[in-house]
C-alpha positions in Angstrom: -10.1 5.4 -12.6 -7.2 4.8 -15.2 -9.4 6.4 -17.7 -9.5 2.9 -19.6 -13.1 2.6 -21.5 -14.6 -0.9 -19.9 -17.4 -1.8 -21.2 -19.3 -4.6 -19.7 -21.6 -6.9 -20.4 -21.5 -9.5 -18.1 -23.7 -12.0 -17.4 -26.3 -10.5 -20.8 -28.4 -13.0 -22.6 -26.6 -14.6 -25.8 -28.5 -14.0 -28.9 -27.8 -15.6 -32.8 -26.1 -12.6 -33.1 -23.4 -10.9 -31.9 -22.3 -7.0 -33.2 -19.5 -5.7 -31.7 -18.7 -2.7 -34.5 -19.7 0.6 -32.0 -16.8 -1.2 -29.2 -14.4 -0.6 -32.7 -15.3 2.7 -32.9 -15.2 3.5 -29.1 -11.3 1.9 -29.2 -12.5 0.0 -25.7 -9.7 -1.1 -24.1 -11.1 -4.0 -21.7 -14.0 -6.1 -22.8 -15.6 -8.6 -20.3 -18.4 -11.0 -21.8 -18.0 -12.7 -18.4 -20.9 -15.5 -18.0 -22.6 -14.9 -21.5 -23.2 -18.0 -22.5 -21.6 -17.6 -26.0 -22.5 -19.6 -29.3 -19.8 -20.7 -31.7 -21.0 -18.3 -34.7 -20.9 -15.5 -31.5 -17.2 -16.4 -30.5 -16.3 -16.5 -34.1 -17.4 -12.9 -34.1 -15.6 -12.3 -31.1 -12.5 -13.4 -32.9 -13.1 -11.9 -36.3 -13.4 -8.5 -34.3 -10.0 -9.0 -32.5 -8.3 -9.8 -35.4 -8.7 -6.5 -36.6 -8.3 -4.6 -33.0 -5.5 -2.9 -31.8 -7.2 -0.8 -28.8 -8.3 -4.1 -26.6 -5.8 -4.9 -24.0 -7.8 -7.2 -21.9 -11.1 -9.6 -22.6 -12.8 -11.5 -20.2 -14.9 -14.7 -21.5 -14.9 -16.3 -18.4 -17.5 -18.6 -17.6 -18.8 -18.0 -21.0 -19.4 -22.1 -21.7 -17.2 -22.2 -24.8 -16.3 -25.2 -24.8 -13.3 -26.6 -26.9 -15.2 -25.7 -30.4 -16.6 -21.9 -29.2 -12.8 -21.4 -28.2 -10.8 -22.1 -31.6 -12.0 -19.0 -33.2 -10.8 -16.5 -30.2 -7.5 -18.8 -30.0 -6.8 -18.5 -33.9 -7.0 -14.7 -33.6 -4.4 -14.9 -31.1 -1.5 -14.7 -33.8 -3.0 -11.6 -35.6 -3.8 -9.6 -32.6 -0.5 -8.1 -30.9 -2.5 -5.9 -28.3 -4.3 -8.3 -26.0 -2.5 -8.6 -23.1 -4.6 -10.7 -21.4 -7.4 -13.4 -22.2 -9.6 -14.9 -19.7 -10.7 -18.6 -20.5 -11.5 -19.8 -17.1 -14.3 -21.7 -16.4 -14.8 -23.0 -20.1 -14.4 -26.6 -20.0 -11.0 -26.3 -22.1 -9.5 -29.9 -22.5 -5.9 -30.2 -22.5 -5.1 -30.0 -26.4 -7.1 -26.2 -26.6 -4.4 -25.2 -23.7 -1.9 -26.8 -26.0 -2.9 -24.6 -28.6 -2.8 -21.8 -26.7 0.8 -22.6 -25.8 1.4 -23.2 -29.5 0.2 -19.4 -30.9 2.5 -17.7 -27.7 5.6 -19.8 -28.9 5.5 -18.9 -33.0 7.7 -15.5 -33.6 5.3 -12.9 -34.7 6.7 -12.0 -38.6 6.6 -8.4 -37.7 9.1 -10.0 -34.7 11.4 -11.6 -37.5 11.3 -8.8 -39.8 12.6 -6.5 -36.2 15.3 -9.4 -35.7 16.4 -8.8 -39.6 16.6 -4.8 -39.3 19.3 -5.5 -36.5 
């Protein structure tokens, strides 16, 4: 292996809750939460915890029955988290305006990116 830390907890039961503070700690660098049938208050702490992560390169919610509404709070982190390299939303039932949001956070400069532009 690469050495990356994956933990995985695919297809795992969704519960009210969701704690993710040990995969913090452990500075994981690929997450899948492929198939977990995640609630909105569980995706919000799925994007509360990425906001403030700067280990994760990859997560994988695929299949994970967001929806547009369990998808917003992962997508809003999107701006404050400049680590992810790649997102899995597949198999979500995303309409058309969530991909357009998606688009939207990929196409506003970062302000660390302006400030960079500034120094030059």
């Amino acid at each position: 292996g690469d050495g990356a830390h994956r933990p995985d907890l695919a297809g795992t039961e969704a519960h009210d809750s969701l704690y993710l503070g040990p995969l913090q700690s452990a500075n994981a660098q690929v997450l899948s939460l492929r198939c977990c049938a995640l609630s909105i208050p569980q995706s919000t702490a799925i994007g509360n915890f990425l906001r403030g992560n700067r280990a994760l390169t990859a997560l994988s919610l695929y299949g994970c029955r967001l929806g547009d509404a369990g998808a917003a709070p992962v997508i809003a982190m999107l701006g404050d988290n400049r680590t992810l390299l790649a997102l899995n939303l597949g198999a979500n039932a995303l309409t058309d305006g969530t991909a357009r949001a998606i688009h939207e956070v990929f196409r506003e400069p970062h302000e660390e990116d302006e400030e960079d532009k500034e120094e030059e």
